[in-house]
MIDOSE-1310 file (N, C-alpha, C; in nm, 2 decimals, decimal comma, always signed):
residues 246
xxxx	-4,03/+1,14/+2,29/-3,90/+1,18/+2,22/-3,82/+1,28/+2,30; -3,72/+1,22/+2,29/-3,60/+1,37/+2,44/-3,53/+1,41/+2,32; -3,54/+1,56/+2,38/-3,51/+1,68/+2,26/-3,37/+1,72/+2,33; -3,28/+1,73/+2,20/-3,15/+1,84/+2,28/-3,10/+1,92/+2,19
xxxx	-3,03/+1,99/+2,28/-2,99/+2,12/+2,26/-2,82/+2,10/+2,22; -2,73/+2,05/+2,10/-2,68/+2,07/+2,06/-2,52/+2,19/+1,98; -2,46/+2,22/+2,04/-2,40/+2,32/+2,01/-2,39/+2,30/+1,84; -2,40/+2,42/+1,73/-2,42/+2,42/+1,61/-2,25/+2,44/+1,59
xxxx	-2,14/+2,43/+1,68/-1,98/+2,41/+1,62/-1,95/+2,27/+1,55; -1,88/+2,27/+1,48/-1,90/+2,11/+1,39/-1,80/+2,04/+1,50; -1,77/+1,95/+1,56/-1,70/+1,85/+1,58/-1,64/+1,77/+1,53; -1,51/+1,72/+1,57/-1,41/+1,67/+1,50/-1,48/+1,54/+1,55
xxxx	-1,58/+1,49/+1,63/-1,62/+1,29/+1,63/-1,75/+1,31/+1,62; -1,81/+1,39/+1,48/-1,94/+1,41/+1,43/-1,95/+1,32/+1,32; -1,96/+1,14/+1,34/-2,02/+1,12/+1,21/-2,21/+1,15/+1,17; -2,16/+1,16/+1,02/-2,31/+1,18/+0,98/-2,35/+1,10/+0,83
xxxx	-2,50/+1,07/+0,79/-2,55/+1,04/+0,70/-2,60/+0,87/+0,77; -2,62/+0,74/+0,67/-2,69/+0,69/+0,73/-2,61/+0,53/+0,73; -2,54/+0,48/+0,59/-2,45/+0,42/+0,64/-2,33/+0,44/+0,74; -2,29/+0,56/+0,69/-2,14/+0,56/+0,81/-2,22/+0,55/+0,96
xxxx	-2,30/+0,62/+0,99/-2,36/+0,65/+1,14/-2,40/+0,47/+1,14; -2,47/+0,40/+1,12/-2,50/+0,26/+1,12/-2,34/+0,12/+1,18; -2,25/+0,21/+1,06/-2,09/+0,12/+1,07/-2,05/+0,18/+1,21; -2,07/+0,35/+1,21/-2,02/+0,39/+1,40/-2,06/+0,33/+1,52
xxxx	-2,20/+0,33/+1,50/-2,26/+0,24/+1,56/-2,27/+0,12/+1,59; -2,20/+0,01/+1,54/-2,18/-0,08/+1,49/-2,04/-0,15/+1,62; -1,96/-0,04/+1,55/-1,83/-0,06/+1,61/-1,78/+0,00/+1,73; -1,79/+0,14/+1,73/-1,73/+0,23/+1,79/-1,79/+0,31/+1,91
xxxx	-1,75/+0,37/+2,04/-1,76/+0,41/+2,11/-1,89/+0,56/+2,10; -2,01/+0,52/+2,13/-2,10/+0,63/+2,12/-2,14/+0,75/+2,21; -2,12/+0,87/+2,21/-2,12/+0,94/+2,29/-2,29/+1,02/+2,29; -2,32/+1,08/+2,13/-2,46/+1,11/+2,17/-2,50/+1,06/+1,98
xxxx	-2,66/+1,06/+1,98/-2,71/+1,05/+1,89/-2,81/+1,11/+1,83; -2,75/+1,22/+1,79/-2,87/+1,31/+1,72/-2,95/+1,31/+1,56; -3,12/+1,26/+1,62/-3,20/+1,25/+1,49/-3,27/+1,33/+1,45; -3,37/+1,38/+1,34/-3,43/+1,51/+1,26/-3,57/+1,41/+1,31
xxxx	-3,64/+1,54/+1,36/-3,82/+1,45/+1,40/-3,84/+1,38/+1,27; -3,96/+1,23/+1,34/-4,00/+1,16/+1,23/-3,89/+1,11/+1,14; -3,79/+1,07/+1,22/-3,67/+1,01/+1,14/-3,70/+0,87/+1,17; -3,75/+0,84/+1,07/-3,78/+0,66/+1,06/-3,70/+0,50/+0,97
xxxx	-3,58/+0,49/+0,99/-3,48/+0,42/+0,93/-3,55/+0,33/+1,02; -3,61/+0,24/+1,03/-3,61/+0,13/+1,12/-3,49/+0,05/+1,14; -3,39/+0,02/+1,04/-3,24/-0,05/+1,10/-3,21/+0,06/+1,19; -3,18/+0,16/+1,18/-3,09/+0,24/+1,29/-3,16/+0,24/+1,44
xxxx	-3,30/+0,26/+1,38/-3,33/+0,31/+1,53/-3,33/+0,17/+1,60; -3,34/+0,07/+1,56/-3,34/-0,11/+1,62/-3,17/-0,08/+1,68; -3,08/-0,05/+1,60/-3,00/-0,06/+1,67/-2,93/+0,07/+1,75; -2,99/+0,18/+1,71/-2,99/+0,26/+1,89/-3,04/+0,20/+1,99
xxxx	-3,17/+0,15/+1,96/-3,18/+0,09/+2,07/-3,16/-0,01/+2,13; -3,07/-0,12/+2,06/-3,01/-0,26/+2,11/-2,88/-0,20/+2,16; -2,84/-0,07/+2,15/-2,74/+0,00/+2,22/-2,77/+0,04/+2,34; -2,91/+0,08/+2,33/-2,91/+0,10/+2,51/-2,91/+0,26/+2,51
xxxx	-2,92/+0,34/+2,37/-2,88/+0,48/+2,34/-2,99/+0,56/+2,36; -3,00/+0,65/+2,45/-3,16/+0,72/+2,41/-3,11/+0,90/+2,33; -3,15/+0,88/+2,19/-3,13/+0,96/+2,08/-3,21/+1,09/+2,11; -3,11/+1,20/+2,06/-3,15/+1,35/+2,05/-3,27/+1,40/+1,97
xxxx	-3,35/+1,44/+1,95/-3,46/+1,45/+1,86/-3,44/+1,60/+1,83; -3,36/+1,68/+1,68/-3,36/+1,79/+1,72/-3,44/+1,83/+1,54; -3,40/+1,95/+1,51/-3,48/+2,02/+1,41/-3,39/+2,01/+1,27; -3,40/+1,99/+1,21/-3,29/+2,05/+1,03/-3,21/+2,12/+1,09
xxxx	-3,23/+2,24/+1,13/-3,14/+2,36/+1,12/-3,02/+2,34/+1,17; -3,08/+2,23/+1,28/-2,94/+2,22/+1,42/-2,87/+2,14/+1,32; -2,94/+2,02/+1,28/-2,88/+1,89/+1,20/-2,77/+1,99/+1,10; -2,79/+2,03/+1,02/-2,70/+2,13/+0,90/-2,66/+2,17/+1,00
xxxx	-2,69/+2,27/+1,04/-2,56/+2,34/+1,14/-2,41/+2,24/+1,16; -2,51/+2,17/+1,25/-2,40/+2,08/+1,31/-2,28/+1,97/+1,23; -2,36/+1,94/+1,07/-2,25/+1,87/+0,98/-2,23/+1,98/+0,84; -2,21/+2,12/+0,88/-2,20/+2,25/+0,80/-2,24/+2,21/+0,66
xxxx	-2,38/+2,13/+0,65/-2,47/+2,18/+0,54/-2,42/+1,99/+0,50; -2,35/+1,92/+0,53/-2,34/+1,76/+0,48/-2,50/+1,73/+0,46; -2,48/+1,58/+0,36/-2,54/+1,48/+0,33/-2,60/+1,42/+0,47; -2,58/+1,50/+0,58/-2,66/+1,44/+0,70/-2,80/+1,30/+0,71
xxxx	-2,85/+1,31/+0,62/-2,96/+1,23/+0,58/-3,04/+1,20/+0,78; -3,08/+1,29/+0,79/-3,15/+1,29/+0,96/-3,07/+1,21/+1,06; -2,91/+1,22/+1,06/-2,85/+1,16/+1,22/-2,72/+1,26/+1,18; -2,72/+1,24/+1,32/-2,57/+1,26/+1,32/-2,55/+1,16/+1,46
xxxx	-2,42/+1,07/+1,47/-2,32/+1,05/+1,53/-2,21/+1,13/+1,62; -2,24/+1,12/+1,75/-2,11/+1,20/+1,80/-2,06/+1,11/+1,85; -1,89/+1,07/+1,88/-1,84/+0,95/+1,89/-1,71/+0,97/+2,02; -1,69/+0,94/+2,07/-1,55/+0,92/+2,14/-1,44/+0,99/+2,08
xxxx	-1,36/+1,03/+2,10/-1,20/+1,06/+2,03/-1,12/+0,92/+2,00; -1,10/+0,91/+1,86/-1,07/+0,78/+1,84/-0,91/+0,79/+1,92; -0,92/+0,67/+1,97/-0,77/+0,63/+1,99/-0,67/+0,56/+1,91; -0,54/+0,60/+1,95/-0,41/+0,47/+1,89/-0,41/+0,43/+1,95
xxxx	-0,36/+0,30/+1,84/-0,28/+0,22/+1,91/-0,12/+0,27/+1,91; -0,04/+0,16/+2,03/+0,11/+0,20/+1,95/+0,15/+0,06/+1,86; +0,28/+0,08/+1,81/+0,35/+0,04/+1,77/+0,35/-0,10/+1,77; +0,39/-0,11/+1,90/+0,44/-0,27/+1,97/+0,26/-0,39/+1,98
xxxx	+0,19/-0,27/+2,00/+0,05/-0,30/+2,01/+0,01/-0,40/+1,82; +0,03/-0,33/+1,74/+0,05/-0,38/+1,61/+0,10/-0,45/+1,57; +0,25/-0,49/+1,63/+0,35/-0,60/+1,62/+0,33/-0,71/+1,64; +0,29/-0,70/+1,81/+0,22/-0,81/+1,86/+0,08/-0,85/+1,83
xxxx	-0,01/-0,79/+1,77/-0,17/-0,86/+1,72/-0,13/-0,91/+1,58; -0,03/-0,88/+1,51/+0,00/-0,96/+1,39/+0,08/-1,07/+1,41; +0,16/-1,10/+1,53/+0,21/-1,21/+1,52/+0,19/-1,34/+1,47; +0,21/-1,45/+1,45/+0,15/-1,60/+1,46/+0,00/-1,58/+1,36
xxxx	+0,04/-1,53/+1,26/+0,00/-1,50/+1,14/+0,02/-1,53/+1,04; -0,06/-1,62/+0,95/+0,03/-1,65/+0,78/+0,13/-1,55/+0,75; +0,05/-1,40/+0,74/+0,13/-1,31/+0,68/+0,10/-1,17/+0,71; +0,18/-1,14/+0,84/+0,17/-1,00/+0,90/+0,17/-0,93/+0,80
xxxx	+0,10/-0,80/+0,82/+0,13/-0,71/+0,70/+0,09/-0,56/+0,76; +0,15/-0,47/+0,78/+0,14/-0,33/+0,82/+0,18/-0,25/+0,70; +0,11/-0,12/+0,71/+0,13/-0,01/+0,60/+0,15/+0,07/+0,69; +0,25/+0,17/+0,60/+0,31/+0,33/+0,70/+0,27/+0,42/+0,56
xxxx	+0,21/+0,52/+0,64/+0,19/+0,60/+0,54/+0,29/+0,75/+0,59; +0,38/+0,77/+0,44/+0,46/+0,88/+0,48/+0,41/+1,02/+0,44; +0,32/+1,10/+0,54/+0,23/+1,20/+0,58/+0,16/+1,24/+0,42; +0,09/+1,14/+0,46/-0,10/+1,16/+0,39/-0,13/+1,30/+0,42
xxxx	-0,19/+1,38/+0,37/-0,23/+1,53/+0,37/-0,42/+1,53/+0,38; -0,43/+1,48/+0,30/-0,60/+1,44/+0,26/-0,67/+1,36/+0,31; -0,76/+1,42/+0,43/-0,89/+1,30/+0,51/-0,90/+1,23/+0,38; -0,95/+1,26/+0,29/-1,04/+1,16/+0,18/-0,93/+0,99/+0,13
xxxx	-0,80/+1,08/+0,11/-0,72/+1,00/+0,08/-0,73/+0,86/+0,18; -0,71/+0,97/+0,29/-0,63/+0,86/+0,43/-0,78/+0,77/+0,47; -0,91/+0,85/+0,45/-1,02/+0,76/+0,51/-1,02/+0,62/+0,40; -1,00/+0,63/+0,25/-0,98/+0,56/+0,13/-0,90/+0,47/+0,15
xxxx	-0,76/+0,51/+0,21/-0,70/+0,39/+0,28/-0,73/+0,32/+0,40; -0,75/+0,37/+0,46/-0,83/+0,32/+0,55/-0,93/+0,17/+0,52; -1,01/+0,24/+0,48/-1,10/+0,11/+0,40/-1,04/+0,02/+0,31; -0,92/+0,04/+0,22/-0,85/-0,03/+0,15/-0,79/-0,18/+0,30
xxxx	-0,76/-0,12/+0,39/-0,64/-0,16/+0,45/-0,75/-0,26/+0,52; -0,86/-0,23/+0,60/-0,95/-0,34/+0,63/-1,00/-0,44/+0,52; -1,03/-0,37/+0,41/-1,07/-0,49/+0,31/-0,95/-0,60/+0,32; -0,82/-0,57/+0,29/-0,71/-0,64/+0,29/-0,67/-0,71/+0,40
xxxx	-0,72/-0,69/+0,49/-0,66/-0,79/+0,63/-0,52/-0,67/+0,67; -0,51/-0,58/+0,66/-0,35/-0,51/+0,75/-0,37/-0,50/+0,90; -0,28/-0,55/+0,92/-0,29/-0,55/+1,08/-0,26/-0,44/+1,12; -0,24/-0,31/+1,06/-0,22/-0,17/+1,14/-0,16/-0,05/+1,06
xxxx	-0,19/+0,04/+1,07/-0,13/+0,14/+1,01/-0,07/+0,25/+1,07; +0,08/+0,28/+1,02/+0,15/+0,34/+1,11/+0,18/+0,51/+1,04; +0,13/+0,58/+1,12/+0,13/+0,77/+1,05/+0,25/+0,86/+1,13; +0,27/+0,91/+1,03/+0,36/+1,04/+1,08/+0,27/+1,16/+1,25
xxxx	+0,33/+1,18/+1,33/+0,23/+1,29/+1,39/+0,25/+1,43/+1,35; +0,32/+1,40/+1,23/+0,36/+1,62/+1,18/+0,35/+1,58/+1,03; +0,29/+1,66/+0,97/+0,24/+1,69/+0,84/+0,14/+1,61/+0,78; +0,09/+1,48/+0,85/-0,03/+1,39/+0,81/-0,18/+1,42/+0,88
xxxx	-0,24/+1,42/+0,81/-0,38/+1,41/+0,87/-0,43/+1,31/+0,98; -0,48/+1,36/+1,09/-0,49/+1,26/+1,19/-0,60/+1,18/+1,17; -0,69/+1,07/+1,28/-0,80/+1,05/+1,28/-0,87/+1,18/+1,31; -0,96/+1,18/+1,19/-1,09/+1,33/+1,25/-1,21/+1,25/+1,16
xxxx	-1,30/+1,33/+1,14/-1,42/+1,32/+1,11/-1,47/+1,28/+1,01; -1,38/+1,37/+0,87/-1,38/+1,34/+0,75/-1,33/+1,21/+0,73; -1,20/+1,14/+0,78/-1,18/+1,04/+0,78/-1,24/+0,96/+0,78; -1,31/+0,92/+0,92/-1,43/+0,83/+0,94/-1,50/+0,83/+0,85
xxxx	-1,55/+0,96/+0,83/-1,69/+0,95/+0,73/-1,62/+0,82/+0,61; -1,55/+0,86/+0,53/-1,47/+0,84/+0,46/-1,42/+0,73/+0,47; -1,43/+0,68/+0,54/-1,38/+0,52/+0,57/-1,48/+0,41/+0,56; -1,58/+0,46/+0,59/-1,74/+0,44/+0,61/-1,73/+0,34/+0,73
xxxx	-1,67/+0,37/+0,80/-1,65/+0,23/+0,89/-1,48/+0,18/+0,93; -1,46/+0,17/+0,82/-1,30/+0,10/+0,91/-1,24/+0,16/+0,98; -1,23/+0,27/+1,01/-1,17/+0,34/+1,09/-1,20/+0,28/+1,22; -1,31/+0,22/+1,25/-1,30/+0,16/+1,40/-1,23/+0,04/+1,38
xxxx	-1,18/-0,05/+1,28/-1,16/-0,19/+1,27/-1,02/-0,18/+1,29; -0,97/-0,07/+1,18/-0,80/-0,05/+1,19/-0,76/-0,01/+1,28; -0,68/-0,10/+1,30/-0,58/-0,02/+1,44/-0,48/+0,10/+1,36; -0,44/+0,17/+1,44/-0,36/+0,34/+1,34/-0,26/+0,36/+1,49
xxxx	-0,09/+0,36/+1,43/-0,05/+0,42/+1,54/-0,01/+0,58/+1,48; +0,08/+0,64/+1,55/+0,13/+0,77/+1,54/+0,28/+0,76/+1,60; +0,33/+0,81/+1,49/+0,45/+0,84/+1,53/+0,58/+0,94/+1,49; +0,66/+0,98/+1,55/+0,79/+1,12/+1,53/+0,85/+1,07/+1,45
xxxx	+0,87/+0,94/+1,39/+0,98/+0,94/+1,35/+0,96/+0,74/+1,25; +0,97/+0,78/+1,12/+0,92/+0,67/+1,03/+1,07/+0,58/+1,00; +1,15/+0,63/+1,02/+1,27/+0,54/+1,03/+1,34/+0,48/+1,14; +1,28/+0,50/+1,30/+1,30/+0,46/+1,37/+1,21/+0,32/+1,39
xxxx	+1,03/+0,35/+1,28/+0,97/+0,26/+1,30/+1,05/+0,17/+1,22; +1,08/+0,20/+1,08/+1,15/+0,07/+0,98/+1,23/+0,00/+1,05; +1,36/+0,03/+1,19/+1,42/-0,02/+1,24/+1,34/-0,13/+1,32; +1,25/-0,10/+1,39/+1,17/-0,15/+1,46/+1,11/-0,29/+1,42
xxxx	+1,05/-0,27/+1,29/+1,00/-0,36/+1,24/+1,08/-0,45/+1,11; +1,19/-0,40/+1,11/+1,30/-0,50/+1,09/+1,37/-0,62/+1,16; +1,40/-0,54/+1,30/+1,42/-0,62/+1,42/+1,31/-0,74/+1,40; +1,21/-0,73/+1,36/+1,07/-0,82/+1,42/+1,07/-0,90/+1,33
xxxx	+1,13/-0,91/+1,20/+1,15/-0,95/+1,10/+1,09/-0,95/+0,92; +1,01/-0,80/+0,97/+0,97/-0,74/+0,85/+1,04/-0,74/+0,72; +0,99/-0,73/+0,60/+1,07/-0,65/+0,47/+0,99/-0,49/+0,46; +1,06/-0,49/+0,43/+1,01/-0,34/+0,40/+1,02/-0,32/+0,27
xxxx	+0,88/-0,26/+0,21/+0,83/-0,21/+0,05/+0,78/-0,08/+0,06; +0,92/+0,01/-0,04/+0,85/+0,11/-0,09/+0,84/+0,15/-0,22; +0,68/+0,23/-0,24/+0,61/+0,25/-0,33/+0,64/+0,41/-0,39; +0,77/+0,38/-0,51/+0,77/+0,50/-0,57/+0,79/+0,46/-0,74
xxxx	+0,71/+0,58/-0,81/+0,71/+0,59/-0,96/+0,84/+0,53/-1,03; +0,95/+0,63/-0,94/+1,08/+0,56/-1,01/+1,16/+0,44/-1,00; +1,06/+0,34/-0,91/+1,11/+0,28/-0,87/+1,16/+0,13/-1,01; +1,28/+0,05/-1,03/+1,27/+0,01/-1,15/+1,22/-0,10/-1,13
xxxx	+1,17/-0,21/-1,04/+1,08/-0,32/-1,03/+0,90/-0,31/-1,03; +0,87/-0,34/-1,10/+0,72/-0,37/-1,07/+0,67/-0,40/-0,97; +0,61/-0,42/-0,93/+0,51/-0,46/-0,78/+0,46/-0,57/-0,82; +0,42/-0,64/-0,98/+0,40/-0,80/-0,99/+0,50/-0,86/-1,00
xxxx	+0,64/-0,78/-1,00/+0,73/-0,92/-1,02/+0,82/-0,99/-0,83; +0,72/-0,91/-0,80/+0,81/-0,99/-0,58/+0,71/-1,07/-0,59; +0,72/-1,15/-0,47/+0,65/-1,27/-0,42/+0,60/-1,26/-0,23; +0,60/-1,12/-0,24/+0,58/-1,08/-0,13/+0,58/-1,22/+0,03
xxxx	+0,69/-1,27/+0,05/+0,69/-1,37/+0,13/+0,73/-1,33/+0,31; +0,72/-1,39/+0,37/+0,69/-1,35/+0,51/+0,63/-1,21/+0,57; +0,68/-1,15/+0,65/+0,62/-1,04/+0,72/+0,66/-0,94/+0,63; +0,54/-0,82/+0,59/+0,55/-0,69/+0,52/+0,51/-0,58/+0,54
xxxx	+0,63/-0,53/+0,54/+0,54/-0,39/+0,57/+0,56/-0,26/+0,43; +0,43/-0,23/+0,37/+0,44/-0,11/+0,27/+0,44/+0,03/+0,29; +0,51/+0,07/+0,27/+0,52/+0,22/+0,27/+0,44/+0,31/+0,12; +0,37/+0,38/+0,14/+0,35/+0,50/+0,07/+0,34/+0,67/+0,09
xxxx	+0,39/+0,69/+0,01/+0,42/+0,85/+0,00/+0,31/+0,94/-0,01; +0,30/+1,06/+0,07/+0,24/+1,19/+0,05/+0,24/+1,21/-0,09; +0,05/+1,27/-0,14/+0,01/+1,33/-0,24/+0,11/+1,38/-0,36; +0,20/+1,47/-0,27/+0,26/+1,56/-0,35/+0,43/+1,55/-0,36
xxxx	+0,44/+1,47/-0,25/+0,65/+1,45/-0,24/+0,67/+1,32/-0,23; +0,57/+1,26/-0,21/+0,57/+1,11/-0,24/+0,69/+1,06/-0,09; +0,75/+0,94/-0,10/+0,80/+0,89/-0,01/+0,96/+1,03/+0,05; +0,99/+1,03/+0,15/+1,13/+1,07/+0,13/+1,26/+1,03/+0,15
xxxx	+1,35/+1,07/+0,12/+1,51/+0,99/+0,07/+1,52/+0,89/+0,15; +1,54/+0,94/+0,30/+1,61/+0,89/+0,38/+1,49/+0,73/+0,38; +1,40/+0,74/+0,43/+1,28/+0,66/+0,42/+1,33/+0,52/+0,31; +1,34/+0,63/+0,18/+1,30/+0,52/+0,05/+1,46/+0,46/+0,08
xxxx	+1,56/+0,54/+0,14/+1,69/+0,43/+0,15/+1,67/+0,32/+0,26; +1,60/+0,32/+0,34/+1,61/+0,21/+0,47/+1,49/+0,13/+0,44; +1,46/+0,12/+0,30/+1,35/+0,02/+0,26/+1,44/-0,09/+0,21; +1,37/-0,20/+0,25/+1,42/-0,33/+0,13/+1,42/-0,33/-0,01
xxxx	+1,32/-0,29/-0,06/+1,25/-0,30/-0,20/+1,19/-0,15/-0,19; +1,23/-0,16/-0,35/+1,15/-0,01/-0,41/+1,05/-0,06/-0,50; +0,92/-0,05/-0,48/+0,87/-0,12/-0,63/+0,77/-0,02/-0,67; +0,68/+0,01/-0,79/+0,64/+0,08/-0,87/+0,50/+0,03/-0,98
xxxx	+0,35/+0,10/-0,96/+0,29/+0,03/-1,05/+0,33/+0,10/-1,21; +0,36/+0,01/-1,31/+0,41/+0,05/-1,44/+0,26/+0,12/-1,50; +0,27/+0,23/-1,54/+0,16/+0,30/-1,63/+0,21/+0,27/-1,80; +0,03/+0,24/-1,82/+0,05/+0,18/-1,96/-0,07/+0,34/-2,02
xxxx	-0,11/+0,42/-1,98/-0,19/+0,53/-2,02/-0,14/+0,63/-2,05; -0,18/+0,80/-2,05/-0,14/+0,89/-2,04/-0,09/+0,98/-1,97; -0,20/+0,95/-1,83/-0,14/+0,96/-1,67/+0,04/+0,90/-1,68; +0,10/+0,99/-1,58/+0,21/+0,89/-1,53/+0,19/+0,83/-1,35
xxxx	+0,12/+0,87/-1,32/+0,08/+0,83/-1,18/-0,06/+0,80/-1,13; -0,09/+0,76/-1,04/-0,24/+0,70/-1,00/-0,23/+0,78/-0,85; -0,40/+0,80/-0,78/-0,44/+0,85/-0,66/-0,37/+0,74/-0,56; -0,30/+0,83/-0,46/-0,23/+0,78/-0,35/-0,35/+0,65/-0,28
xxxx	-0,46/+0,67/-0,27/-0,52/+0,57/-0,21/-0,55/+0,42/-0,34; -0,58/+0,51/-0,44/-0,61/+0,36/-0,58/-0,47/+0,27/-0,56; -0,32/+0,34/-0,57/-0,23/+0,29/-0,54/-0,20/+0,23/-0,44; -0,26/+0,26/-0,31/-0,23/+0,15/-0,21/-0,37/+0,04/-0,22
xxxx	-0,46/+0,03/-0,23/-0,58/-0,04/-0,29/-0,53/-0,18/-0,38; -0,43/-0,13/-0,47/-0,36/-0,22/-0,60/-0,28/-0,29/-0,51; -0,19/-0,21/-0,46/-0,04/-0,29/-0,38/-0,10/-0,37/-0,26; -0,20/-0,36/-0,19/-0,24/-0,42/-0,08/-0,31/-0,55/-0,12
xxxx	-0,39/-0,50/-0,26/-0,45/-0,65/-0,32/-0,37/-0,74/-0,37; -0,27/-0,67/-0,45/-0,13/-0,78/-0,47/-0,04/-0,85/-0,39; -0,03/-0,76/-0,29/+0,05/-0,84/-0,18/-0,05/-0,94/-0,08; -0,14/-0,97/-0,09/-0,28/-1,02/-0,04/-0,35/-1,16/-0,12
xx	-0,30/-1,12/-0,25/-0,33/-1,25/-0,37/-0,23/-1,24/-0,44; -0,11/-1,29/-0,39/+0,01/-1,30/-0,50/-0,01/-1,47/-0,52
């Protein structure tokens, strides 16, 4: 067993526990692999080693240290710095497609959220998701975890400026859907037809003006409860399934 030596600072491309580390593994670019002695998952270690990986063997302490006390379940994952894609990169892999479909998220605040979408957005076939680079949460760790996985599948660009992208992907022949409470159409009553791209709003300000004006469509899920709104990710989860099975 080769034993290492670990720095106990958490890292922002530390997945840990036993499914996510499996899906990193799986997918994504692996840098090291650290396990707790007598760590016996027989799927994982089959596939460390159909990776060609020779894994860290270190103690608990390090393990907690290193995922500040997480659900570690004896691995951790350290991974590559995920990359973007850009823009044009996402354009063009949805081309010649029944039905391109991109989501922009206007600055997500919450790994949990953004990893939740994330996973929404692969379940659904989206060809890419496009993020603010100032006030959204980037790719980091939480995310991943949180994603359990899709974060390697989805392509994610970054960008200054979410109205320059609407232009962009109007030119290409997108509609553009945004998703706000006041909006007065429902989200079952479109027919979501050719290329689409959906917009959703930040936790707490939801989409903004200028944004929700250079959309095509405003549409809205109608609350029949006591809530008047749903979690930013259950909401895009619903809209991505509807525009997916309409």
């Amino acid at each position: 067993m080769k034993k290492g030596n670990p720095t106990s600072k958490n890292s922002l491309n530390y997945i840990y526990g036993r499914l996510p580390s499996l899906n990193c593994l799986t997918a994504s670019k692996v840098k090291n692999v650290y396990l707790q002695h007598n760590f016996s998952d027989d799927k994982l270690l089959k596939t460390i080693s159909e990776k060609g990986i020779h894994p860290k063997y270190v103690d608990l302490d390090t393990l907690n240290k290193m995922s500040n006390n997480g659900n570690h379940q004896g691995i951790i994952v350290e991974t590559l710095p995920h990359e973007y894609s850009s823009v044009d990169e996402i354009i063009r892999s949805a081309k010649g497609k029944e039905q391109p479909l991109i989501l922009i998220l206007d600055e997500i605040e919450d790994p949990h959220n953004f990893g939740a979408i994330l996973r929404s957005a692969d379940a659904f076939g989206v060809d890419g998701v496009i993020i603010k680079s100032k006030n959204q949460v980037p790719l980091n760790w939480t995310v991943a975890k949180v994603s359990t996985g899709a974060i390697e599948y989805v392509k994610v660009a970054q960008v200054s400026n979410l109205n320059n992208v609407i232009r962009t992907l109007k030119d290409n022949g997108y509609w553009i859907y945004a998703a706000d409470g006041s909006a007065k159409d429902s989200y079952q009553q479109l027919d979501y037809k050719g290329s689409v791209a959906l917009i959703v709003g930040s936790e707490g300000r939801g989409i903004s003006q200028l944004v929700m004006k250079n959309s095509d469509f405003i549409i809205k899920i109608p609350m029949s409860g006591h809530v008047n709104s749903l979690n930013v990710s259950v909401s895009t989860g619903i809209l991505l399934s509807r525009i997916r099975n309409k």
